[in-house]
PDB file of the backbone (N, CA, C, O) and the ligand in Angstrom, with CONECT records:
HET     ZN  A 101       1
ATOM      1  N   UNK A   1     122.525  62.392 102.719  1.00  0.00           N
ATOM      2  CA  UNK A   1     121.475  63.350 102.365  1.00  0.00           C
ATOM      3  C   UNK A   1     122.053  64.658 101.835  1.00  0.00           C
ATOM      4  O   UNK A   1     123.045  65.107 102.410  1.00  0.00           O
ATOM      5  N   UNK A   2     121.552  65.292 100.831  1.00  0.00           N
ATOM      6  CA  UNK A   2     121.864  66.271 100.313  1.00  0.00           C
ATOM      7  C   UNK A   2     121.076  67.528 100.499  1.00  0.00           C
ATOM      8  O   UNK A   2     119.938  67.456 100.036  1.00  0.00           O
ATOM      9  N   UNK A   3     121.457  68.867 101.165  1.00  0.00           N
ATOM     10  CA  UNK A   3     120.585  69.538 101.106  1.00  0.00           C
ATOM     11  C   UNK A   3     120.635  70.230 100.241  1.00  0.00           C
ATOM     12  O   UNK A   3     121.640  70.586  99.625  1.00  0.00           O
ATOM     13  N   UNK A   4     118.999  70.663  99.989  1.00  0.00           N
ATOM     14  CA  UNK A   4     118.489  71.443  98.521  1.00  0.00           C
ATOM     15  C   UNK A   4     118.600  72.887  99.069  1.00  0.00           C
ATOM     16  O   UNK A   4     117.965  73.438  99.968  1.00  0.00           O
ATOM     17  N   UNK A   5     120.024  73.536  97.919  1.00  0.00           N
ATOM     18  CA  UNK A   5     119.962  74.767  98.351  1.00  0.00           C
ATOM     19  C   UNK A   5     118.314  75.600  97.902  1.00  0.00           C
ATOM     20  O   UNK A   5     117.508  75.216  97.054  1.00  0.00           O
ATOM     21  N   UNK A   6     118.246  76.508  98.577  1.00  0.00           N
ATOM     22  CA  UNK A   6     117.077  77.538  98.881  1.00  0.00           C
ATOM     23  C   UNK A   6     116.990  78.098  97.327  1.00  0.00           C
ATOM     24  O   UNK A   6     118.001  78.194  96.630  1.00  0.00           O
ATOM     25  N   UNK A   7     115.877  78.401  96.936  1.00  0.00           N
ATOM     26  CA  UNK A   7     116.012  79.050  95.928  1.00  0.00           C
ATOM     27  C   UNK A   7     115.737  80.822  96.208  1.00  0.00           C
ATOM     28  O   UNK A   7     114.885  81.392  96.889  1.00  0.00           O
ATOM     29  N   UNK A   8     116.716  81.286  95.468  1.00  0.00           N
ATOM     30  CA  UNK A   8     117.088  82.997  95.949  1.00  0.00           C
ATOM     31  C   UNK A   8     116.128  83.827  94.799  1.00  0.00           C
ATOM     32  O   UNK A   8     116.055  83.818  93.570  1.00  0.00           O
ATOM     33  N   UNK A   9     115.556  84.422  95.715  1.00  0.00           N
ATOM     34  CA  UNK A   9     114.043  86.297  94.736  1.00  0.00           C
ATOM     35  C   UNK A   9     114.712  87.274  94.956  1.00  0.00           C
ATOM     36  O   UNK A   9     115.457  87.041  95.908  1.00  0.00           O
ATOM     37  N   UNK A  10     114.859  88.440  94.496  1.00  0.00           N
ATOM     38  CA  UNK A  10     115.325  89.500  94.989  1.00  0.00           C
ATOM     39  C   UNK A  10     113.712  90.125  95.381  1.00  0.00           C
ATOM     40  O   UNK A  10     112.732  89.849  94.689  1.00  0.00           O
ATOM     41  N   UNK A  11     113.663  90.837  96.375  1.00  0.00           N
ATOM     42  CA  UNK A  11     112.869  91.698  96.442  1.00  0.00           C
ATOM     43  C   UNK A  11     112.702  93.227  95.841  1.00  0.00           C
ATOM     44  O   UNK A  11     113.423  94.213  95.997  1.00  0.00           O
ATOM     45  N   UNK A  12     111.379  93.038  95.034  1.00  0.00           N
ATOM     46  CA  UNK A  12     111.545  94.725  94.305  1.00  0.00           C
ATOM     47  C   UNK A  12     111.871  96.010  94.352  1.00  0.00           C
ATOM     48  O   UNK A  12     112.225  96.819  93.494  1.00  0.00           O
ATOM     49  N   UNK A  13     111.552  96.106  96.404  1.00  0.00           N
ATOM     50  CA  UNK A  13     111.734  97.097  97.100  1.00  0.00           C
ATOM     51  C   UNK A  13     112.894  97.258  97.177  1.00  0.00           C
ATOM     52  O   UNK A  13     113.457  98.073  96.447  1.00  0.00           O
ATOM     53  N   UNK A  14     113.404  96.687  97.879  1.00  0.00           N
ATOM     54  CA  UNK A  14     114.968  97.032  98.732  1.00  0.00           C
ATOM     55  C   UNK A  14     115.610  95.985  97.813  1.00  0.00           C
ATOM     56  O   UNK A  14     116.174  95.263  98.635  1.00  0.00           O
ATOM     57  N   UNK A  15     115.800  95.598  96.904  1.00  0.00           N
ATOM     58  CA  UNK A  15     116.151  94.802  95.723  1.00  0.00           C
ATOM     59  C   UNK A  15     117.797  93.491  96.595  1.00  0.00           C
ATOM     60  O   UNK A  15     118.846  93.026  96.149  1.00  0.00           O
ATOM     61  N   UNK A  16     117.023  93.432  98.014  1.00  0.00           N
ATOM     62  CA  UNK A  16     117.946  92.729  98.426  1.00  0.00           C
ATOM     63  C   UNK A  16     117.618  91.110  98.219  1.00  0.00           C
ATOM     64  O   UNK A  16     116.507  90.965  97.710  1.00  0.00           O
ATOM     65  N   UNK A  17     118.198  90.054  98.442  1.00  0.00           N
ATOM     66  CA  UNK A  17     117.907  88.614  98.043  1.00  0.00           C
ATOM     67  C   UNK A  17     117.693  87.968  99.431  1.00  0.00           C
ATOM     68  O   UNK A  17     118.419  87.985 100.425  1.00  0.00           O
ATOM     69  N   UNK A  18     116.173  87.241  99.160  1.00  0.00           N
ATOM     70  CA  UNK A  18     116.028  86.353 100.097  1.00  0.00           C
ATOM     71  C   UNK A  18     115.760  84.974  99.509  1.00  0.00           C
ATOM     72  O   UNK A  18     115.813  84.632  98.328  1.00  0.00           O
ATOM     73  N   UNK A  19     115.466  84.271 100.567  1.00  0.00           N
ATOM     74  CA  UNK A  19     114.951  82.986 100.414  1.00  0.00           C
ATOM     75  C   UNK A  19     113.744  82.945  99.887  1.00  0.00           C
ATOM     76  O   UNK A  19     112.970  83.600 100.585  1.00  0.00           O
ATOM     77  N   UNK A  20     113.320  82.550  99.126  1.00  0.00           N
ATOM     78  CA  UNK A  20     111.877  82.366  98.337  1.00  0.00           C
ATOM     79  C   UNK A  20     110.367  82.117  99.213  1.00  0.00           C
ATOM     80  O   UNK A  20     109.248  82.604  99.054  1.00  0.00           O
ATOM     81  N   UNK A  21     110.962  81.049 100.274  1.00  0.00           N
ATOM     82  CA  UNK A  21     109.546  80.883 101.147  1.00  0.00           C
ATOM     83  C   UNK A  21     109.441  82.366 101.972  1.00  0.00           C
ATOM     84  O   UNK A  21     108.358  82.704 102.450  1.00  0.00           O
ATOM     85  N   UNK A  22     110.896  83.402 102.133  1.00  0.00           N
ATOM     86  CA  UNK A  22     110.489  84.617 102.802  1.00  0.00           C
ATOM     87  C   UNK A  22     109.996  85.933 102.360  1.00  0.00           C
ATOM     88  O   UNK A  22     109.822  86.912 103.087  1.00  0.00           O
ATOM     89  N   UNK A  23     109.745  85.835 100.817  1.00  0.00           N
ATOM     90  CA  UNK A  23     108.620  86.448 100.036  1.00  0.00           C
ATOM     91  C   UNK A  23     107.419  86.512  99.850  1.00  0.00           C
ATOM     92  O   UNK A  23     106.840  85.625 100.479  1.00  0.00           O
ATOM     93  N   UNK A  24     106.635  87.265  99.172  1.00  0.00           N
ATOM     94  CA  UNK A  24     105.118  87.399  99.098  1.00  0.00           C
ATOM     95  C   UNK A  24     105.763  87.457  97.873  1.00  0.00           C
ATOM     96  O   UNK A  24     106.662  88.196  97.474  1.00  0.00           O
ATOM     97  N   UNK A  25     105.137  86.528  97.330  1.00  0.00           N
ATOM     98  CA  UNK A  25     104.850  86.436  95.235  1.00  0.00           C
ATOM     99  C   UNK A  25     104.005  86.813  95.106  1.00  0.00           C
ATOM    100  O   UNK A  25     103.039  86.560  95.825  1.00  0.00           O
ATOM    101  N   UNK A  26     103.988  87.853  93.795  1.00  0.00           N
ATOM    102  CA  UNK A  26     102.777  88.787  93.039  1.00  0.00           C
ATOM    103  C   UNK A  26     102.365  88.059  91.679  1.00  0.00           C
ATOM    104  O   UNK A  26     103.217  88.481  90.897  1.00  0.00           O
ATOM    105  N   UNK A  27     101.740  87.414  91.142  1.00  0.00           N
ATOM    106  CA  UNK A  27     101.696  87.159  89.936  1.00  0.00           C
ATOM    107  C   UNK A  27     100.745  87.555  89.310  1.00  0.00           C
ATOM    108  O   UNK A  27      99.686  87.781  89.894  1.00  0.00           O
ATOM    109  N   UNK A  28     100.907  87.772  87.728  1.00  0.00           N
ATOM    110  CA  UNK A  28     100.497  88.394  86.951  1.00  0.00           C
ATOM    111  C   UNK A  28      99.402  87.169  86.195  1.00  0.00           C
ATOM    112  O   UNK A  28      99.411  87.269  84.968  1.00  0.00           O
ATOM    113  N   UNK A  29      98.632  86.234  86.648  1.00  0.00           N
ATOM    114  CA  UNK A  29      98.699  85.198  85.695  1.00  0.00           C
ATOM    115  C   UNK A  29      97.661  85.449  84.348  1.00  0.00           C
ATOM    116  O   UNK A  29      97.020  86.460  84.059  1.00  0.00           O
ATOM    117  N   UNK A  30      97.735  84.373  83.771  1.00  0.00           N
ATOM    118  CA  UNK A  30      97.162  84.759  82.393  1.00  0.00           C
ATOM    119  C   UNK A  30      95.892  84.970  82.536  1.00  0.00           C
ATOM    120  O   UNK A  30      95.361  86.024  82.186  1.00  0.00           O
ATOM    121  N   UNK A  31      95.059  83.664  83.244  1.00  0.00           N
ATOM    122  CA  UNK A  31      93.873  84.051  83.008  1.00  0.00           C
ATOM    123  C   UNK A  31      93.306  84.654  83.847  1.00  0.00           C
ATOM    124  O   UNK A  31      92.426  85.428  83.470  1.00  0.00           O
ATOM    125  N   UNK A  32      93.604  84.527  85.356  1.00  0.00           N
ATOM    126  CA  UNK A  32      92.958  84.804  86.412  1.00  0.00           C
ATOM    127  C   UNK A  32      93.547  86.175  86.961  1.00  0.00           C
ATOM    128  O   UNK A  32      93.427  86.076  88.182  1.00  0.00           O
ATOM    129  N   UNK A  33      94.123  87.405  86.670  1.00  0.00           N
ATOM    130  CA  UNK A  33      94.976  88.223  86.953  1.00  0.00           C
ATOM    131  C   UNK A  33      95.881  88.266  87.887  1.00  0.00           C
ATOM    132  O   UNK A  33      96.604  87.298  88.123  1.00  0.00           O
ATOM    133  N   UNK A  34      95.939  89.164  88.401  1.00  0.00           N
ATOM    134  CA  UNK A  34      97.017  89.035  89.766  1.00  0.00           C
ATOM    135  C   UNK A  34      96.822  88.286  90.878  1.00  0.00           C
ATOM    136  O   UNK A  34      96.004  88.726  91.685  1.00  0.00           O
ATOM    137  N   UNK A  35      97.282  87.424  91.085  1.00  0.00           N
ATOM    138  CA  UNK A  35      97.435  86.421  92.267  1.00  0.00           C
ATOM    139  C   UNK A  35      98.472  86.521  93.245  1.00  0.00           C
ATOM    140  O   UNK A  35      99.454  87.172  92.886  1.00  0.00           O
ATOM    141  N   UNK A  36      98.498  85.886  94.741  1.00  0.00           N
ATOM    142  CA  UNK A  36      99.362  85.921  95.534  1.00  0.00           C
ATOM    143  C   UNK A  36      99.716  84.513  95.516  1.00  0.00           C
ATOM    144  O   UNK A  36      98.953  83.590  95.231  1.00  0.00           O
ATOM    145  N   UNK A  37     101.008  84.422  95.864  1.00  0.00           N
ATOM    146  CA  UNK A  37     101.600  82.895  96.116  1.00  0.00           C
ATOM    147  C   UNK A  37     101.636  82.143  94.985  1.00  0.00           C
ATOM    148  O   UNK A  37     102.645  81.481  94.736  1.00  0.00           O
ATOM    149  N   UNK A  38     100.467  82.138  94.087  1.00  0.00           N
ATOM    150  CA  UNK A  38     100.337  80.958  92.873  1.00  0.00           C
ATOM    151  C   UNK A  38     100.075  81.815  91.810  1.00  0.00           C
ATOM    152  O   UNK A  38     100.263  83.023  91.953  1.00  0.00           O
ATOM    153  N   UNK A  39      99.543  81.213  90.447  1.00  0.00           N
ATOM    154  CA  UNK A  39      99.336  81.486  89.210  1.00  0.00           C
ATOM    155  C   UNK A  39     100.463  81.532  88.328  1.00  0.00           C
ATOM    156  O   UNK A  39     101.480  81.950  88.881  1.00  0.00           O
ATOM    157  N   UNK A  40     100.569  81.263  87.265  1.00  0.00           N
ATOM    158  CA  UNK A  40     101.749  80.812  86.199  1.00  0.00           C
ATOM    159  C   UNK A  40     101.509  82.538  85.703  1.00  0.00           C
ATOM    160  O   UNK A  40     100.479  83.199  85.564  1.00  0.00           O
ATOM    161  N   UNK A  41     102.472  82.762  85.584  1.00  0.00           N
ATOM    162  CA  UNK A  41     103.078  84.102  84.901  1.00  0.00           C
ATOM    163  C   UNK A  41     103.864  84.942  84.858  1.00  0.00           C
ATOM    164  O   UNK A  41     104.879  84.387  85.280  1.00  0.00           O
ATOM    165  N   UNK A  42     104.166  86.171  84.578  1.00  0.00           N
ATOM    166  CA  UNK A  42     105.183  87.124  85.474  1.00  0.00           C
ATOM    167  C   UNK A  42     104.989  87.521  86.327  1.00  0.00           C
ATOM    168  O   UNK A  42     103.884  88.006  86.567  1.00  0.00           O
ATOM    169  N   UNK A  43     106.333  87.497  87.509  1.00  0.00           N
ATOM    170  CA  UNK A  43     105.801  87.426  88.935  1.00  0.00           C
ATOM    171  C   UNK A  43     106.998  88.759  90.034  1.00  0.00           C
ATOM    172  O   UNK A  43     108.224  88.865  89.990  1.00  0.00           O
ATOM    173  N   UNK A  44     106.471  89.172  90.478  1.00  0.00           N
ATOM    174  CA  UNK A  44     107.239  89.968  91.279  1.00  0.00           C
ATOM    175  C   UNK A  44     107.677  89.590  92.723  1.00  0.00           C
ATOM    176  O   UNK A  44     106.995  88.608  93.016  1.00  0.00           O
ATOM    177  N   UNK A  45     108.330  89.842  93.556  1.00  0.00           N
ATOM    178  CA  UNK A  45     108.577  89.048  94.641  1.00  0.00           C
ATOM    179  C   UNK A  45     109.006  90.296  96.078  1.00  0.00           C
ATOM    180  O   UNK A  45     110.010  90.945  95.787  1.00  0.00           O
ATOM    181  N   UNK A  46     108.530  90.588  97.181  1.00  0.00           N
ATOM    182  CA  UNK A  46     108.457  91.296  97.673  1.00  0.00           C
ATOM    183  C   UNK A  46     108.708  90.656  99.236  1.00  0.00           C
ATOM    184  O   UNK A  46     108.131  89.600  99.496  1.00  0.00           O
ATOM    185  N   UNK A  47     109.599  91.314 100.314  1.00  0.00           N
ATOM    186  CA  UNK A  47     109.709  90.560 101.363  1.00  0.00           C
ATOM    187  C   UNK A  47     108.855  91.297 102.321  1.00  0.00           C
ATOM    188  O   UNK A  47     107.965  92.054 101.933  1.00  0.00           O
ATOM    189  N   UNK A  48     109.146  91.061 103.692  1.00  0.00           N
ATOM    190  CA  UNK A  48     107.661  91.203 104.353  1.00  0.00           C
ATOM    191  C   UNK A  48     108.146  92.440 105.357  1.00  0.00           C
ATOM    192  O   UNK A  48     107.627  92.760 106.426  1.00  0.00           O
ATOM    193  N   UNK A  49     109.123  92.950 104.794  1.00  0.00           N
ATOM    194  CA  UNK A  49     109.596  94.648 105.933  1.00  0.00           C
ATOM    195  C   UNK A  49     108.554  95.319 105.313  1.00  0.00           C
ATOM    196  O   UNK A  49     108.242  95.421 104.127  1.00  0.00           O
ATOM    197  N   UNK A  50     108.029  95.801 106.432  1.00  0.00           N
ATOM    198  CA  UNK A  50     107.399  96.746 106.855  1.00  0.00           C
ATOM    199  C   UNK A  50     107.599  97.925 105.365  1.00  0.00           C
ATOM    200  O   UNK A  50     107.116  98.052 104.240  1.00  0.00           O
ATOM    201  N   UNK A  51     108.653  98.625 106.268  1.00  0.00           N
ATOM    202  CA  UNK A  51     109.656  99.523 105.095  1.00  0.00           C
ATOM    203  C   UNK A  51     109.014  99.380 103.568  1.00  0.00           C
ATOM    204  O   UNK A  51     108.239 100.227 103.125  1.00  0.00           O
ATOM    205  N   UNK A  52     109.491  98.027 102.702  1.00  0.00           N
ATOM    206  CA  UNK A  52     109.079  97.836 102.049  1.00  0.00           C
ATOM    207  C   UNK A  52     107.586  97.821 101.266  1.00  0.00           C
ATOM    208  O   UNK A  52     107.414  98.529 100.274  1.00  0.00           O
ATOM    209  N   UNK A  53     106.672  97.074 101.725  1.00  0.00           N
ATOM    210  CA  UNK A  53     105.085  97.131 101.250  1.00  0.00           C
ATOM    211  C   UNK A  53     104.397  98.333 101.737  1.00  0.00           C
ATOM    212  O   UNK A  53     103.572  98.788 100.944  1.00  0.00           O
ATOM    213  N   UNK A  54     104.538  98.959 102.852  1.00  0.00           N
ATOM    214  CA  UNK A  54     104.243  99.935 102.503  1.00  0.00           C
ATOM    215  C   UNK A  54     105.296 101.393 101.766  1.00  0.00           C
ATOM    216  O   UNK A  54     105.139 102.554 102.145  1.00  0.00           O
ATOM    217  N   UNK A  55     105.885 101.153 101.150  1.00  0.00           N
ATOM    218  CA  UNK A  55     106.703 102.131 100.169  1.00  0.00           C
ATOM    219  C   UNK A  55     105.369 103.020  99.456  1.00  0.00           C
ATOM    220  O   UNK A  55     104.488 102.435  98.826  1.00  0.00           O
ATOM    221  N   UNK A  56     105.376 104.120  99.610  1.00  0.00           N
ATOM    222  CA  UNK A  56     104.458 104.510  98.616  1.00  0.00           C
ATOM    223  C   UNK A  56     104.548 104.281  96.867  1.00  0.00           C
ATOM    224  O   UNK A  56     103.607 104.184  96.079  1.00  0.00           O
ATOM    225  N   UNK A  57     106.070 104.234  96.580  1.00  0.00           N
ATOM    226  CA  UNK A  57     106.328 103.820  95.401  1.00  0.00           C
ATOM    227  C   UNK A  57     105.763 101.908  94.984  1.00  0.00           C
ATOM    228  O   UNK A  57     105.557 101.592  93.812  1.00  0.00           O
ATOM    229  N   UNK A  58     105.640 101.134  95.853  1.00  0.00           N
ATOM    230  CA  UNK A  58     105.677  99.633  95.505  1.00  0.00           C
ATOM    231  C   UNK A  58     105.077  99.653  94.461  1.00  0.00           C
ATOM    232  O   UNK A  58     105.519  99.158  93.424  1.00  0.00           O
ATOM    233  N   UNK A  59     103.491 100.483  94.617  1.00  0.00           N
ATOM    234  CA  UNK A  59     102.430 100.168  93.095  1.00  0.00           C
ATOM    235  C   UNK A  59     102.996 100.426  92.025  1.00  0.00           C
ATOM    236  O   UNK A  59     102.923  99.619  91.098  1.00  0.00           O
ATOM    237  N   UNK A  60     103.802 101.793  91.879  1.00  0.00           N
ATOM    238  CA  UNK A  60     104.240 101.624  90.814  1.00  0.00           C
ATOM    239  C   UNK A  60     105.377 100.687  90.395  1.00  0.00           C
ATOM    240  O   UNK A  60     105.645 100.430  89.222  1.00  0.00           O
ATOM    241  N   UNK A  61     106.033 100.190  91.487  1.00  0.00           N
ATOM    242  CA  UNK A  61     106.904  99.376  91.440  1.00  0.00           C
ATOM    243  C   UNK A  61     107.013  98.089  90.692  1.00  0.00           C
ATOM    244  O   UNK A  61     107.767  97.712  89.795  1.00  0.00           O
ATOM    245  N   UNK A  62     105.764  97.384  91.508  1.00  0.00           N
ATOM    246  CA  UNK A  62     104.791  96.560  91.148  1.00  0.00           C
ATOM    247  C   UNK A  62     104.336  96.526  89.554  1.00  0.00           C
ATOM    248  O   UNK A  62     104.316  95.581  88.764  1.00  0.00           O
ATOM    249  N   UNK A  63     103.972  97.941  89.384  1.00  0.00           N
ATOM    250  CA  UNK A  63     103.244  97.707  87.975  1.00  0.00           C
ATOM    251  C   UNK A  63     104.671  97.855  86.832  1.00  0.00           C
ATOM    252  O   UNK A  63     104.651  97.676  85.614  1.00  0.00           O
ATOM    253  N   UNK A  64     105.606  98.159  87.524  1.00  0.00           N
ATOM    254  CA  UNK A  64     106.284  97.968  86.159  1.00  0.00           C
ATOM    255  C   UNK A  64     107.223  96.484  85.917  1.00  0.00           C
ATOM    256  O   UNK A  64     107.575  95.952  84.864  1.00  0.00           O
ATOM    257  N   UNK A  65     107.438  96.112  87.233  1.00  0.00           N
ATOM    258  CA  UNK A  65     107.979  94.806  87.512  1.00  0.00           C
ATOM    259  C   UNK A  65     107.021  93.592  86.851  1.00  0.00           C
ATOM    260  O   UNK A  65     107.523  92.816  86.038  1.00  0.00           O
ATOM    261  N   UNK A  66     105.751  93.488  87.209  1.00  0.00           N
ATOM    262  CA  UNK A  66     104.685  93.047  86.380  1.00  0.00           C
ATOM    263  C   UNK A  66     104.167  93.627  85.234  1.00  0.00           C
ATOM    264  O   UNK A  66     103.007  93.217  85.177  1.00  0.00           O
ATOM    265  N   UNK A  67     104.392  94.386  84.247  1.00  0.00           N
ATOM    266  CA  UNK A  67     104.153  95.029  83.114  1.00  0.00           C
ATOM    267  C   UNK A  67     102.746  95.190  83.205  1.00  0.00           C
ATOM    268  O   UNK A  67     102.352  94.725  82.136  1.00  0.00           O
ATOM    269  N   UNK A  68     101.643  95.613  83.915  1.00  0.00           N
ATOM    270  CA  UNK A  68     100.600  95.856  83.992  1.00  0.00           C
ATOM    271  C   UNK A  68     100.050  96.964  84.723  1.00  0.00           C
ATOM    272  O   UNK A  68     100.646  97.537  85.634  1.00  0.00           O
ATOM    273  N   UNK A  69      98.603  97.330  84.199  1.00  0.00           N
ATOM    274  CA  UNK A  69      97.917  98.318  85.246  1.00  0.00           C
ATOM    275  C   UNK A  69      97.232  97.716  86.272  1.00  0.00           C
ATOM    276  O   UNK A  69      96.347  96.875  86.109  1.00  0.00           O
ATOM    277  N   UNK A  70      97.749  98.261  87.653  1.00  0.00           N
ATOM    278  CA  UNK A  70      96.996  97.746  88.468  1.00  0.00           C
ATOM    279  C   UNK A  70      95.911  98.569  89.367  1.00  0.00           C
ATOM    280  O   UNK A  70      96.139  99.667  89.874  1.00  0.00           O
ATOM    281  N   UNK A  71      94.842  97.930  89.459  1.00  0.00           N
ATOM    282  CA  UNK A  71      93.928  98.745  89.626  1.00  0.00           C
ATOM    283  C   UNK A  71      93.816  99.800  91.465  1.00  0.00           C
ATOM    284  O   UNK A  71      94.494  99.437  92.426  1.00  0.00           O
ATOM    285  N   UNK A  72      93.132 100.676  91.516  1.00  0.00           N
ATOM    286  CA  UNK A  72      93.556 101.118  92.765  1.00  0.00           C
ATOM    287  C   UNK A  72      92.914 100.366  93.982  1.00  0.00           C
ATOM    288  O   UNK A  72      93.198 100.674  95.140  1.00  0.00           O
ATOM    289  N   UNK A  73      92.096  99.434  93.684  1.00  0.00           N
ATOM    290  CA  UNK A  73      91.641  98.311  94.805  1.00  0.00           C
ATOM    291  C   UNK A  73      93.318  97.491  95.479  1.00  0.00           C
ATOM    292  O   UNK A  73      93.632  96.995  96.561  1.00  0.00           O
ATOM    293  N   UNK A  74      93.890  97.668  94.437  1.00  0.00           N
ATOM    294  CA  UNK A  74      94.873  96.314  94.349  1.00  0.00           C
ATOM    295  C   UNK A  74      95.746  96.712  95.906  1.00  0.00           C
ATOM    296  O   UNK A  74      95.765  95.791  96.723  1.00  0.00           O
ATOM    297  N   UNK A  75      96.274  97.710  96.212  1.00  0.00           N
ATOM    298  CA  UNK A  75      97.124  98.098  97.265  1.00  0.00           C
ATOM    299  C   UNK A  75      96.220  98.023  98.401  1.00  0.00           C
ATOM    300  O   UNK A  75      96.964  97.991  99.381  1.00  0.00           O
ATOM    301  N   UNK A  76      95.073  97.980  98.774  1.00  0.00           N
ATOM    302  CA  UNK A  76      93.955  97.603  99.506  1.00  0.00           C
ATOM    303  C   UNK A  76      94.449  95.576 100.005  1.00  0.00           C
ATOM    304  O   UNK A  76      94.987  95.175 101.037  1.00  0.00           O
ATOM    305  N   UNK A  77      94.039  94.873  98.942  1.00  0.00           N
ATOM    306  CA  UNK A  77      94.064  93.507  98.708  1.00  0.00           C
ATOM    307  C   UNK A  77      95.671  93.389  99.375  1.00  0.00           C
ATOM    308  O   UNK A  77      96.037  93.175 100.531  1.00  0.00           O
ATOM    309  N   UNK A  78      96.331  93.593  98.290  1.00  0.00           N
ATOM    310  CA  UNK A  78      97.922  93.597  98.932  1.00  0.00           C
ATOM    311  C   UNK A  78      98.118  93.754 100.240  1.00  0.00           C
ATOM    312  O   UNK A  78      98.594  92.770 100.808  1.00  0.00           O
ATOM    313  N   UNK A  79      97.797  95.109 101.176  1.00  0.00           N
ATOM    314  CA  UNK A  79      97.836  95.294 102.350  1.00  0.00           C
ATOM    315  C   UNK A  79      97.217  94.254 103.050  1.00  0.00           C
ATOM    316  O   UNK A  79      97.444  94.176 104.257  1.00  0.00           O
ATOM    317  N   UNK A  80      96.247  93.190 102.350  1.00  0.00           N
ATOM    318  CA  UNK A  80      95.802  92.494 103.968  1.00  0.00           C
ATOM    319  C   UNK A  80      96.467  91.515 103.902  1.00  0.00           C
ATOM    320  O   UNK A  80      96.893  90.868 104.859  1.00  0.00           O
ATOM    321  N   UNK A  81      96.703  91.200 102.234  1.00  0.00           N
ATOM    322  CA  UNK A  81      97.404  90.065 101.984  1.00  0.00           C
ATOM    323  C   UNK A  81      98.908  89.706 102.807  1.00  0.00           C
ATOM    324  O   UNK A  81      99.240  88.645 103.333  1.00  0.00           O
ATOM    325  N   UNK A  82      99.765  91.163 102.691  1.00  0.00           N
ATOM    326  CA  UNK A  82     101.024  90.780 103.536  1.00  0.00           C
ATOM    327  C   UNK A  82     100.549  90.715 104.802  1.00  0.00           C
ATOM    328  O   UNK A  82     100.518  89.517 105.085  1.00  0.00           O
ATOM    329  N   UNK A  83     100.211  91.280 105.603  1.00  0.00           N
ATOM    330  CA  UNK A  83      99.329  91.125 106.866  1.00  0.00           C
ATOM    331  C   UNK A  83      99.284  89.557 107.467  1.00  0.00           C
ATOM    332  O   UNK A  83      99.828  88.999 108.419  1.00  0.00           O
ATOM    333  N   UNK A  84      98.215  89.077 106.257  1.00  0.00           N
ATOM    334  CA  UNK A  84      97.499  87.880 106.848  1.00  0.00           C
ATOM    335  C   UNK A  84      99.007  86.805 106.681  1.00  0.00           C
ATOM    336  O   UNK A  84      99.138  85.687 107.179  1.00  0.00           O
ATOM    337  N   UNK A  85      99.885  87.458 105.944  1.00  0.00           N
ATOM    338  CA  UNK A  85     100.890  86.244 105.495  1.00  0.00           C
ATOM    339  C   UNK A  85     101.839  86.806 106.415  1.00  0.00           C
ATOM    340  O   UNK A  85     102.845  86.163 106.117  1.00  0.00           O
ATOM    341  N   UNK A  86     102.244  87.740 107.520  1.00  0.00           N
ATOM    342  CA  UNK A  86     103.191  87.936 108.001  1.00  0.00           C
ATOM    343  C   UNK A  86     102.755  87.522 109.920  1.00  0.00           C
ATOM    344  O   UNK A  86     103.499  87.591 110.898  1.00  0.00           O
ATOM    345  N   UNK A  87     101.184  87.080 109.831  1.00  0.00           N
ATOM    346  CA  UNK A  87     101.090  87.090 111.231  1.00  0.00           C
ATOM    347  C   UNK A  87     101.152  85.162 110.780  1.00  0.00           C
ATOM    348  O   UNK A  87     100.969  84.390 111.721  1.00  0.00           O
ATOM    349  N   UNK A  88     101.380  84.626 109.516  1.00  0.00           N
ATOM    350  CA  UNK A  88     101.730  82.997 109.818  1.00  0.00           C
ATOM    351  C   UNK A  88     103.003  82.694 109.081  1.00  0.00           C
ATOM    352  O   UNK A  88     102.857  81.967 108.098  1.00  0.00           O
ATOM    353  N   UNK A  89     104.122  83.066 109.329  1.00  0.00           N
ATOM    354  CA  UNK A  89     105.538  83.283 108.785  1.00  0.00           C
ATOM    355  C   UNK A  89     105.737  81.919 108.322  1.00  0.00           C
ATOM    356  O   UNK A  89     106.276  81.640 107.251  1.00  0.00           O
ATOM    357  N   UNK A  90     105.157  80.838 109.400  1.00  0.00           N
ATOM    358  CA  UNK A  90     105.857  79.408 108.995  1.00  0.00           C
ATOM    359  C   UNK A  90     104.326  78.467 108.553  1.00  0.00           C
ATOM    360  O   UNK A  90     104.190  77.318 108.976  1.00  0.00           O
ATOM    361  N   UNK A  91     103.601  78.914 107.957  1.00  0.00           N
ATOM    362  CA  UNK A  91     102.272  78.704 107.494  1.00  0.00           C
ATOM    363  C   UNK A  91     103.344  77.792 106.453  1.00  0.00           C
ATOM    364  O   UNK A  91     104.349  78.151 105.839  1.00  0.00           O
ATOM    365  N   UNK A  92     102.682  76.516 106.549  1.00  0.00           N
ATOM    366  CA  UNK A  92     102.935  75.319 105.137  1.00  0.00           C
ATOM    367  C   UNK A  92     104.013  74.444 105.280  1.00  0.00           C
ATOM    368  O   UNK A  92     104.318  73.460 104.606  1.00  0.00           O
ATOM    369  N   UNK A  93     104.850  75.237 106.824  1.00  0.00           N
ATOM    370  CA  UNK A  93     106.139  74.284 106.279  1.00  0.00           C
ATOM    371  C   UNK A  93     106.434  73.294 107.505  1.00  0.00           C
ATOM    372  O   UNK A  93     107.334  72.458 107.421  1.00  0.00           O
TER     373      UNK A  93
HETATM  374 ZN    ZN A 101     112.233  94.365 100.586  1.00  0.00          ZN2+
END
């Protein structure tokens, strides 16, 4: 058996490298706008310190990492989003 190495994100914040399942993916997708976890597009990748998501800088972080404006609801959504994804760490696997 061969194991499948991990695939490595840097995180935007602290631009350190994790494991991919230990990110929150931001995506930009085409049709449906910003999505968490899914949607085909440009995608930003953010880990789940504290430190990090709440950075007061992330939005803008965010918006330039994703080349878009994001609206001021969005850091609202985001906040519950890491939340709801950090109280099920091993959700899927
Ligand atoms: Zn980070």
């Amino acid at each position: 058996m061969t194991q499948q190495a991990p695939v490595m994100r840097i995180c935007i914040s602290c631009k350190k490298t994790y494991d991919r399942k230990d990110l929150l993916k931001i995506t930009k997708d085409h049709k449906q706008g910003i999505m968490f976890q899914k949607g085909i597009g440009r995608s930003a990748y953010i880990c789940k310190s504290t430190k990090c998501y709440s950075d007061s800088k992330i939005k803008k972080k965010l918006q330039k990492a994703l080349k878009t404006f994001l609206e001021p609801e969005f850091i609202e959504i985001f906040e519950k989003e890491i939340t709801s994804y950090n109280d099920h760490p091993n959700k899927g696997i």
